[in-house]
C-alpha positions in Angstrom: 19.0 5.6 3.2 17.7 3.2 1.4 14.5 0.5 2.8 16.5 -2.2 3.2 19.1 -0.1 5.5 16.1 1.6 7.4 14.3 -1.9 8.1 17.6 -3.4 9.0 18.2 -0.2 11.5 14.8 -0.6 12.8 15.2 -4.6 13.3 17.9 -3.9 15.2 16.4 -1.1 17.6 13.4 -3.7 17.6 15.2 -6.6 19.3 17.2 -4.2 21.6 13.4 -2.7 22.9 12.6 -6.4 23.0 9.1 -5.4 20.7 8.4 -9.0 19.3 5.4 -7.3 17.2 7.4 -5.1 15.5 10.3 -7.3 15.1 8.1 -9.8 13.6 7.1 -7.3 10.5 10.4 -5.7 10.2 11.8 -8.9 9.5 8.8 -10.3 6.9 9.2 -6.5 5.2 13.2 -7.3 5.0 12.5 -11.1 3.4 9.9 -9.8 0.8 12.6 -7.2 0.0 15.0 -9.6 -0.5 13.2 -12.3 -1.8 12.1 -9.8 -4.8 15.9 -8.6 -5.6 16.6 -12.3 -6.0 13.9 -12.6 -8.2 14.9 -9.2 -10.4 18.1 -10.3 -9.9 19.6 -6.6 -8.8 18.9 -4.2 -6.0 15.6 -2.5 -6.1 14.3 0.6 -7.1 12.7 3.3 -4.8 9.9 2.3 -7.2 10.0 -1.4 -6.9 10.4 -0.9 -3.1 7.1 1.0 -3.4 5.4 -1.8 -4.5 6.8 -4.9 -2.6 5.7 -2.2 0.5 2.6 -2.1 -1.1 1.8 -5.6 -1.6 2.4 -6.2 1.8 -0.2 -3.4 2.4 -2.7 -4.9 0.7 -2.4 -9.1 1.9 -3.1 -7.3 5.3 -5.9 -5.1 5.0 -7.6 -8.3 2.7 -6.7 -10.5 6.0 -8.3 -7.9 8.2 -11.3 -7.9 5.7 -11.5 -11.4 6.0 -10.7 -11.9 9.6 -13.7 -9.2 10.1 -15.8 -10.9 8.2 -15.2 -14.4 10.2 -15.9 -12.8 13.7 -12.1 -12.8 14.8 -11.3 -9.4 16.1 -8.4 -10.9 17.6 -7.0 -12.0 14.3 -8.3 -8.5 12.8 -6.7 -6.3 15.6 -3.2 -8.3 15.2 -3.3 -7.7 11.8 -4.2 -3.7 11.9 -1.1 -3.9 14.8 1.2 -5.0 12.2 -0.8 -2.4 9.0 0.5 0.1 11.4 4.1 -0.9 11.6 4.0 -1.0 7.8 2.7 2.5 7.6 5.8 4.2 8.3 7.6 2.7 5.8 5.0 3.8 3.1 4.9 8.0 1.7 2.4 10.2 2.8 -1.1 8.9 1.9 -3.5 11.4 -0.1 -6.7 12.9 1.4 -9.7 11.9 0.0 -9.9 15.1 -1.8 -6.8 15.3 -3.3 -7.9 12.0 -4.3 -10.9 13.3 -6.0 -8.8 15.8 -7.3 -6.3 13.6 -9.3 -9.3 11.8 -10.2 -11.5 15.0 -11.8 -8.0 16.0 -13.7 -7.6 12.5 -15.2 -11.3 12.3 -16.2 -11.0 15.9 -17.7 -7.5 14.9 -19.6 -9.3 11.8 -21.0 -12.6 13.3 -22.1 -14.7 9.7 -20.0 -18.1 10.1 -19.4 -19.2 7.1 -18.3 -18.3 3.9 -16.2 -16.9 2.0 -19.6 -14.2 4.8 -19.5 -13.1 3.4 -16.3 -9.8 1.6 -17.6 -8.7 4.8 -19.3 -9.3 7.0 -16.0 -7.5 3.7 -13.7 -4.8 4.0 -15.7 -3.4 7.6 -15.4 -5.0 7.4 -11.9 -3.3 4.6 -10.4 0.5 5.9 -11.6 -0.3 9.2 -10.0 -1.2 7.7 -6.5 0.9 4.3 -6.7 1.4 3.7 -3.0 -0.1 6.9 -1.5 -3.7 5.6 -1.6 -5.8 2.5 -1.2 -6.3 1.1 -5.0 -9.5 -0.1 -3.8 -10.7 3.8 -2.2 -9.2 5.1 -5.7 -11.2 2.9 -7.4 -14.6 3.7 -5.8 -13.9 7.2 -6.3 -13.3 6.8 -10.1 -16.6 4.8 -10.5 -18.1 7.3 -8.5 -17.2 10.3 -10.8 -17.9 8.4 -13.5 -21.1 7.4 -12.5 -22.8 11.4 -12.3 
């Protein structure tokens, strides 16, 4: 099944539960779907799924950043409400040390030794855990390797 068929399923079991909430992110998932196989001009990918999925992801964890940051819980707690709806629609996220571990192979496979080597590391990194982990938590973890 592909996302668009799973949100729609869930979009309808969402307005038959009456679950405004989840309705509400079901139905901003589906238009970013849609609005990006306008764009590409054919149906997407499990790939380019990923990252519309992922984007998403990422606008709300920088709102909840930012709504934390401004002393609106409210605003934060709404927006984690709706992260979590999201979640289910993204794979499995990695550990921390299976993080580490992708991390210590790609270091190894690219001979870095310091922070400079950073880009190299990032980039066979980031493919490897492309919607399974935070780019930000992957990111302190290579600087953090790098940084011994």
């Amino acid at each position: 099944m592909s996302l668009l068929e799973q949100v729609q399923a869930d979009m309808k079991e969402a307005m038959k539960a009456k679950d405004k909430q989840t309705l509400a992110v079901v139905r901003q998932i589906k238009s970013a779907v849609m609005n990006e196989q306008i764009n590409l001009g054919h149906d997407l990918t499990e790939e380019e799924e990923l990252a519309v999925l992922s984007r998403e992801v990422k606008q709300r964890r920088d709102s909840i950043a930012e709504f934390k940051a401004g002393n609106r819980d409210d605003l934060a707690e709404a927006t984690q409400a709706e992260l979590d709806v999201l979640a289910k629609y993204l794979p499995a996220q990695l550990s921390e040390d299976e993080i580490k571990d992708i991390v210590a192979a790609a270091i190894e496979k690219t001979g870095a030794n310091s922070p400079a080597d950073m880009g190299k590391v990032m980039g066979i990194v980031s493919g490897q855990t492309k919607g399974r982990a935070d780019g930000k938590v992957v990111a302190d973890q290579v600087k953090a390797a790098l940084a011994k």
